[in-house]
Structures are given as C-alpha cells and as structure tokens.
N, CA, C and O atoms as a GROMACS GRO file, in nm:
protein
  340
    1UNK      N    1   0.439   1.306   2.607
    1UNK     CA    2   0.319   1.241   2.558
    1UNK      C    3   0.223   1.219   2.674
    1UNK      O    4   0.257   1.201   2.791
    2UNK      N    5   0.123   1.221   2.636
    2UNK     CA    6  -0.006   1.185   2.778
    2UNK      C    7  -0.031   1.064   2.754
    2UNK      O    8   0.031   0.998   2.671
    3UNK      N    9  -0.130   1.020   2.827
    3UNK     CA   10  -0.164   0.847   2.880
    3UNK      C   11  -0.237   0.778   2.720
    3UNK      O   12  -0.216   0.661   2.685
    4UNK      N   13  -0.324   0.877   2.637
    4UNK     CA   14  -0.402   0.829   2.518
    4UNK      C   15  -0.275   0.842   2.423
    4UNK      O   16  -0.335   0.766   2.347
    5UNK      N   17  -0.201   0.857   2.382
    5UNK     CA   18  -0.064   0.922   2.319
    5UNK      C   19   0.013   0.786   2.334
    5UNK      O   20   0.012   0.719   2.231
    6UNK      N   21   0.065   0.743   2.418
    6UNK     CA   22   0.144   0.664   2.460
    6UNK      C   23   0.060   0.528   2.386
    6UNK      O   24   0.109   0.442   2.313
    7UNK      N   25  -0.103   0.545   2.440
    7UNK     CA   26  -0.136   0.403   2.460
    7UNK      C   27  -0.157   0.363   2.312
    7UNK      O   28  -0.134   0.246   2.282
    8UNK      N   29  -0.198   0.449   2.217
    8UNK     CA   30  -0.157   0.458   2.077
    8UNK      C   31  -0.062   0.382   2.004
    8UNK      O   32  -0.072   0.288   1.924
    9UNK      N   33   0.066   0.466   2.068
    9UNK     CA   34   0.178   0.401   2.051
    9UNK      C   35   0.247   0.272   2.085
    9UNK      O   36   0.342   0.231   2.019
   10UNK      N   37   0.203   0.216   2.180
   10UNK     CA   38   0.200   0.101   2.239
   10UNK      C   39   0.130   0.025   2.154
   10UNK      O   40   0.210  -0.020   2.073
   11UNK      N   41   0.028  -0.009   2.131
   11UNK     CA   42  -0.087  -0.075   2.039
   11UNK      C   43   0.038  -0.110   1.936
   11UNK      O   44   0.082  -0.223   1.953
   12UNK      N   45   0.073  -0.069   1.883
   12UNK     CA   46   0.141  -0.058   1.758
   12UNK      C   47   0.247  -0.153   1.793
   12UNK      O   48   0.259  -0.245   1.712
   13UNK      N   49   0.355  -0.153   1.930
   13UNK     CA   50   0.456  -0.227   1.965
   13UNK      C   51   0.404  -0.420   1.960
   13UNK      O   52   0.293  -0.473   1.968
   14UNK      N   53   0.521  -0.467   1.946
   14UNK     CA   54   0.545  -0.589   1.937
   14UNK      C   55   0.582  -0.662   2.069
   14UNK      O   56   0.605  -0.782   2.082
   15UNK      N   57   0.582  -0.555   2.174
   15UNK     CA   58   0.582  -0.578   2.308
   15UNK      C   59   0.480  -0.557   2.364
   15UNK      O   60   0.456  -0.605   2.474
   16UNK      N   61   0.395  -0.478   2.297
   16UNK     CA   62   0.258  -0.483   2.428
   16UNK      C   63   0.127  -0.619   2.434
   16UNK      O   64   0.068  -0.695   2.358
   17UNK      N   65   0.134  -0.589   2.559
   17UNK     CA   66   0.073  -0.703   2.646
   17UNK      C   67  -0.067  -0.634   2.699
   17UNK      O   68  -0.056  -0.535   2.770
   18UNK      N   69  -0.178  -0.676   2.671
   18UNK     CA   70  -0.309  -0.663   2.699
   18UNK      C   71  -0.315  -0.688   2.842
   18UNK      O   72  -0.265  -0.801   2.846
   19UNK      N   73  -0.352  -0.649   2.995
   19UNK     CA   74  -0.407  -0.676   3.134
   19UNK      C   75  -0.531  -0.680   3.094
   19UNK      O   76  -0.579  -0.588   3.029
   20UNK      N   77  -0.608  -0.805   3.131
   20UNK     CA   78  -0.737  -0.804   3.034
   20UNK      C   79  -0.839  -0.795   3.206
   20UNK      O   80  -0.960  -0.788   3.225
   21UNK      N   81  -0.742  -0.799   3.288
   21UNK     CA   82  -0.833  -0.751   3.440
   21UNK      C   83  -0.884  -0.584   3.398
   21UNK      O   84  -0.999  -0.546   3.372
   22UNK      N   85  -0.787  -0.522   3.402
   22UNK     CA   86  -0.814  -0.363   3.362
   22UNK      C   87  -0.820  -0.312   3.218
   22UNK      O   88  -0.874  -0.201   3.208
   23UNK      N   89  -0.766  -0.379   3.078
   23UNK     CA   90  -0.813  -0.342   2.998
   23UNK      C   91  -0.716  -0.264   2.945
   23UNK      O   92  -0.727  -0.245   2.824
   24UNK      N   93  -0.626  -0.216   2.997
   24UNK     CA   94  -0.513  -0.177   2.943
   24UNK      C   95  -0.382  -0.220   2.855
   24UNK      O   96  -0.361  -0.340   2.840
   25UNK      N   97  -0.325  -0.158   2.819
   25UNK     CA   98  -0.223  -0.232   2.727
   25UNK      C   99  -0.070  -0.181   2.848
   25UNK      O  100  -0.062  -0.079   2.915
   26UNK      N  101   0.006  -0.265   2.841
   26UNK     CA  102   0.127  -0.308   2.929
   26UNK      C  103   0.241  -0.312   2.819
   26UNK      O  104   0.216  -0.310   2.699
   27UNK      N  105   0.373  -0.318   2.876
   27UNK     CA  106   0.459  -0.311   2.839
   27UNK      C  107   0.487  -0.500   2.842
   27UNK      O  108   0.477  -0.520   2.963
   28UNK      N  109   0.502  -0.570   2.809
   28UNK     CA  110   0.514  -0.679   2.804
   28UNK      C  111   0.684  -0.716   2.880
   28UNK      O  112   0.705  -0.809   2.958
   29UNK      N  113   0.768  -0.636   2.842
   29UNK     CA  114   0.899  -0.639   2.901
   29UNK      C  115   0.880  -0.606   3.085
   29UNK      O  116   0.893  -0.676   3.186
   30UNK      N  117   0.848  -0.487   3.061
   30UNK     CA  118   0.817  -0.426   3.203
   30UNK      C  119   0.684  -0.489   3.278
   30UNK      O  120   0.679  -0.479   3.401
   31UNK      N  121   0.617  -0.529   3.235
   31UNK     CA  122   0.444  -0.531   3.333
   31UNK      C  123   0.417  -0.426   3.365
   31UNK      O  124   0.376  -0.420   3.480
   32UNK      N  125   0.425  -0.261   3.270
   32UNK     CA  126   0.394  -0.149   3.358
   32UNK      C  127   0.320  -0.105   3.240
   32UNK      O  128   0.345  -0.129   3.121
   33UNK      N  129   0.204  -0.018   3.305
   33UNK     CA  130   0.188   0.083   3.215
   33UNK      C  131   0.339   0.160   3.125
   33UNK      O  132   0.458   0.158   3.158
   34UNK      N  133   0.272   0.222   3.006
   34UNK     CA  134   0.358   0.324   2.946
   34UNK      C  135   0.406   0.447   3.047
   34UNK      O  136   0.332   0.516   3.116
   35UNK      N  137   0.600   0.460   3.034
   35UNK     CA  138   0.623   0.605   3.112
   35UNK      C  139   0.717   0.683   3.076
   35UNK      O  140   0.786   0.760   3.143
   36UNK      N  141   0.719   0.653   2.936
   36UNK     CA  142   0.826   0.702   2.834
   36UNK      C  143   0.743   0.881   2.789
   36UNK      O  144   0.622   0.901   2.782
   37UNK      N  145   0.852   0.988   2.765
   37UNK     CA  146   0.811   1.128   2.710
   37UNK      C  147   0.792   1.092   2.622
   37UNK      O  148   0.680   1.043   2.610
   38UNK      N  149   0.881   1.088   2.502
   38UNK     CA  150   0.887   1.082   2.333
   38UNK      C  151   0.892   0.962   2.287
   38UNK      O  152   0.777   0.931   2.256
   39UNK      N  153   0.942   0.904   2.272
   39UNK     CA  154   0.994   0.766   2.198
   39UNK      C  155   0.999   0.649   2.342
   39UNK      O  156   1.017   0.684   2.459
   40UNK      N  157   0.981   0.525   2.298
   40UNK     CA  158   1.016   0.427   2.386
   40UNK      C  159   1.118   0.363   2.311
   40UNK      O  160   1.102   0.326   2.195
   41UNK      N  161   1.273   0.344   2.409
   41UNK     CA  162   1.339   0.237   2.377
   41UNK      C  163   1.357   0.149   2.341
   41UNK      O  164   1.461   0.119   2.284
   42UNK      N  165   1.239   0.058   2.365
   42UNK     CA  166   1.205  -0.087   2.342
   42UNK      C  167   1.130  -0.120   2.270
   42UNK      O  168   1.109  -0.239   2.247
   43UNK      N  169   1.066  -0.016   2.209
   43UNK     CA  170   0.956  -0.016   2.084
   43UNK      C  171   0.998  -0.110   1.935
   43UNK      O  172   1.084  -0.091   1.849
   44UNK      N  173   0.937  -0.172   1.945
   44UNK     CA  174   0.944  -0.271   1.842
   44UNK      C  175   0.845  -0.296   1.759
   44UNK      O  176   0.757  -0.375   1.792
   45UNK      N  177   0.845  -0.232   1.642
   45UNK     CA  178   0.698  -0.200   1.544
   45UNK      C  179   0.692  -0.365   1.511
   45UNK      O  180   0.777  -0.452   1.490
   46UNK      N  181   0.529  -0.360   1.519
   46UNK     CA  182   0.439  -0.499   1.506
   46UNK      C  183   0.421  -0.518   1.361
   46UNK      O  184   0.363  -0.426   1.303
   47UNK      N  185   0.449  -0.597   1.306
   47UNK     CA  186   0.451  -0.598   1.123
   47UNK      C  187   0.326  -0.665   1.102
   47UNK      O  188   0.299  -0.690   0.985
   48UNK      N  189   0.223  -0.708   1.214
   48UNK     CA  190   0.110  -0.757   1.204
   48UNK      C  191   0.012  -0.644   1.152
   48UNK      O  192  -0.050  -0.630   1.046
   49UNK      N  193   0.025  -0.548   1.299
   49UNK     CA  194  -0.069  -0.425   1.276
   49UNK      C  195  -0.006  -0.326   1.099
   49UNK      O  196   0.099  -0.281   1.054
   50UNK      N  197  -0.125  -0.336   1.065
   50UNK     CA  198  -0.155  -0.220   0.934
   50UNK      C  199  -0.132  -0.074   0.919
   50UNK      O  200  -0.092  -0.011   0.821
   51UNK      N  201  -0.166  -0.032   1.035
   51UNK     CA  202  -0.132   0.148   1.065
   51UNK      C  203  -0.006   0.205   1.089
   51UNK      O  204   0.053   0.178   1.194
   52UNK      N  205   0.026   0.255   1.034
   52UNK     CA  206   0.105   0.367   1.062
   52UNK      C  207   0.165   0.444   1.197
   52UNK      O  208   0.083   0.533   1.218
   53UNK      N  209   0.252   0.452   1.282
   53UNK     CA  210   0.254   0.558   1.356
   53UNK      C  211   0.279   0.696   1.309
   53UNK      O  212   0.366   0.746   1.238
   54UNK      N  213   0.176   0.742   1.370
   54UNK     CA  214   0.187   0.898   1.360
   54UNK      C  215   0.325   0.978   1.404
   54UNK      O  216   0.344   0.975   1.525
   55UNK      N  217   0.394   1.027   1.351
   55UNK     CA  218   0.487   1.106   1.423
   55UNK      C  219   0.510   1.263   1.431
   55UNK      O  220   0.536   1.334   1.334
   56UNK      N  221   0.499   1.295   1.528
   56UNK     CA  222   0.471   1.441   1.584
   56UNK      C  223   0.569   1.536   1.513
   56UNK      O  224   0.542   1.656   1.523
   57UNK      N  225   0.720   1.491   1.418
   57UNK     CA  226   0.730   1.605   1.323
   57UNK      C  227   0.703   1.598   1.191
   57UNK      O  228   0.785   1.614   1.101
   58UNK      N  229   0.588   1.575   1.179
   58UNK     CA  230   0.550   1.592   1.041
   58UNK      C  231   0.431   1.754   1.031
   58UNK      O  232   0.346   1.801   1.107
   59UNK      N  233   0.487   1.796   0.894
   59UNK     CA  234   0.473   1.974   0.866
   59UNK      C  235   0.296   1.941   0.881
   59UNK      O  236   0.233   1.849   0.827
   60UNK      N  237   0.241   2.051   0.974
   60UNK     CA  238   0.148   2.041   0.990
   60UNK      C  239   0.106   2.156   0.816
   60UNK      O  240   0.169   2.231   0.741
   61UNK      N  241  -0.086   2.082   0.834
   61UNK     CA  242  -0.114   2.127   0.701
   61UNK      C  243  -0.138   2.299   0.693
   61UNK      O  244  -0.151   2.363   0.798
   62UNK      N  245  -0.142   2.361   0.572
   62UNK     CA  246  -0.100   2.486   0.605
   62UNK      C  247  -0.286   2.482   0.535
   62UNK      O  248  -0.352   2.420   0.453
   63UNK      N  249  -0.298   2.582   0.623
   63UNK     CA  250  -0.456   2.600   0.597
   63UNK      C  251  -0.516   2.761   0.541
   63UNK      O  252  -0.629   2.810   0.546
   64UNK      N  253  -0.413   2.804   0.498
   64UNK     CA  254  -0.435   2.967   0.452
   64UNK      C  255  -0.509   2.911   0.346
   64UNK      O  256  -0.628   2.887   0.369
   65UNK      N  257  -0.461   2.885   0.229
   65UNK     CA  258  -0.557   2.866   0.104
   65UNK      C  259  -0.741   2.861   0.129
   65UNK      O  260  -0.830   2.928   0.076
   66UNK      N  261  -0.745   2.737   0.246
   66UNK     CA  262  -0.869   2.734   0.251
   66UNK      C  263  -0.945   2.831   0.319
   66UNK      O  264  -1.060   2.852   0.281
   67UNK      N  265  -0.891   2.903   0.428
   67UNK     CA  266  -0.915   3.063   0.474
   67UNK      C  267  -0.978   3.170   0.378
   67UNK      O  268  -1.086   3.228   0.372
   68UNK      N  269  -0.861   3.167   0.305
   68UNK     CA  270  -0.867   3.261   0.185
   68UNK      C  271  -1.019   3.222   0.134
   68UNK      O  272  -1.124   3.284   0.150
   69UNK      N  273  -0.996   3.103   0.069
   69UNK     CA  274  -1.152   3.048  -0.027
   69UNK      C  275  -1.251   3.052   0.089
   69UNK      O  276  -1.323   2.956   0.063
   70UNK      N  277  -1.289   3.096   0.178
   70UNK     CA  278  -1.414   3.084   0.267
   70UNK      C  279  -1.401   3.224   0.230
   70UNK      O  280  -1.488   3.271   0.157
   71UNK      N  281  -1.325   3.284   0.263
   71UNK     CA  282  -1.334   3.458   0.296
   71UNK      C  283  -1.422   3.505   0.156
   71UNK      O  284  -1.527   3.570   0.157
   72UNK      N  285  -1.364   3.464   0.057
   72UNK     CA  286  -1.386   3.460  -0.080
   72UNK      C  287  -1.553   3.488  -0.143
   72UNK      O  288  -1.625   3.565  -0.207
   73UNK      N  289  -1.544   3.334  -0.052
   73UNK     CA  290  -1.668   3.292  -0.057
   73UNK      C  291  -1.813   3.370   0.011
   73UNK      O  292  -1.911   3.413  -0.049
   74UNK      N  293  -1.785   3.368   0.156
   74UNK     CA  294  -1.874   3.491   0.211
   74UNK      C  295  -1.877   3.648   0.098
   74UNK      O  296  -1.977   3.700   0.050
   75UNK      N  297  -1.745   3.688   0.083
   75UNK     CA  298  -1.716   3.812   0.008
   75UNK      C  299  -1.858   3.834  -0.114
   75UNK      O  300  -1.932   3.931  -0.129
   76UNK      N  301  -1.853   3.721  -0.174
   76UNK     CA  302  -1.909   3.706  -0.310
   76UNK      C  303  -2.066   3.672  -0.271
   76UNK      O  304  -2.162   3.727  -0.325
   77UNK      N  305  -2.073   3.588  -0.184
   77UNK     CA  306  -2.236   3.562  -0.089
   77UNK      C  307  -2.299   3.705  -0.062
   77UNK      O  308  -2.404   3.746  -0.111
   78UNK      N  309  -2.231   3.759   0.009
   78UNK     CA  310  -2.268   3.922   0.066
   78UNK      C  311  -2.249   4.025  -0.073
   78UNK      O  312  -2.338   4.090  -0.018
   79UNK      N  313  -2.239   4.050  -0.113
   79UNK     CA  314  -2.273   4.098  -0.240
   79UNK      C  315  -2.345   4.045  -0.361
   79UNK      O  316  -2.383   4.118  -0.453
   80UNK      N  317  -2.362   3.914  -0.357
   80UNK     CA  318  -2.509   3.894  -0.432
   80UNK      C  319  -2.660   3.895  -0.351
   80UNK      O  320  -2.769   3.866  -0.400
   81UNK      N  321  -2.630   3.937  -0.212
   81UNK     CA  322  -2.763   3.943  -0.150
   81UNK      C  323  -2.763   4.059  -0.145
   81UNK      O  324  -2.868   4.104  -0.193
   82UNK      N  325  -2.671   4.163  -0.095
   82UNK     CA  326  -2.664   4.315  -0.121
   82UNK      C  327  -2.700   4.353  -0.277
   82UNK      O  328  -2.712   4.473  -0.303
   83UNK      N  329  -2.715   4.279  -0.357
   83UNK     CA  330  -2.745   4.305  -0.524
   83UNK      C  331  -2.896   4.312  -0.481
   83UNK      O  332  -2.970   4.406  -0.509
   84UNK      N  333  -2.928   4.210  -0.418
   84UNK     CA  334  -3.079   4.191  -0.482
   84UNK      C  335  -3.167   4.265  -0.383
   84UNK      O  336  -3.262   4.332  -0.424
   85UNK      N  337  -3.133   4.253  -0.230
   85UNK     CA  338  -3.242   4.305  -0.165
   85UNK      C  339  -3.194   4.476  -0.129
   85UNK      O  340  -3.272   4.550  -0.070
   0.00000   0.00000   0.00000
C-alpha cells in the first residue's frame, strides 16, 4: 500500500490519532505514521465512522459490455452520416 492507501485505512481505525502539528493521522498505539503492506494488525474498525473499507479483492467491474455499446454506437453514428452526406 502507499502513504494515501494506508492513510485511508487508518481514518477508518479506532486507533488513529490525529498530530494536529502536521496534520496527519498516527497510529495511536505506536505514535508513528502508518508502515504496514496489506492489512494492519491492530486495526480496529471505528463503528462511529459510516464508510466502508474498500478491499483490494473485490472482482473488478468487467467493462466489455460498455465497449461493445460505444463501438455500437459510433458503428450506427458513421453510417447515418455516410447515409446522408
């Protein structure tokens, strides 16, 4: 995960701690910035916050259909202007 990724995820924890000198969000356990890859250990979802975490295996959306219907679409555009002029 990168630094916007993490800090995301943090927001969301029941451990993070605002440094309101720099503006950042902290680990409240640690006093550190975030330095976790995937998951943090200590993550403790906030039942305050409303959102959702995002989680990175979910099936991304399959976007052929809408491919198709543009292609479609030009297809049928270009042959009613080839009709007329």
């Amino acid at each position: 995960m990168n630094n916007p990724e993490q800090m995301i995820y943090c927001e969301q924890c029941k451990n993070r701690k605002l440094d309101i000198a720099t503006n950042i969000v902290l680990c409240s356990l640690t006093n550190q910035k975030p330095n976790f890859e995937h998951d943090c250990d200590k993550f403790i979802a906030n039942p305050e916050n409303k959102t959702e975490l995002k989680k990175e295996n979910k099936v991304p959306k399959n976007y052929s259909r809408d491919i198709i219907a543009v292609i479609i679409f030009f297809v049928a555009l270009y042959r009613l202007i080839r009709l007329f002029f």
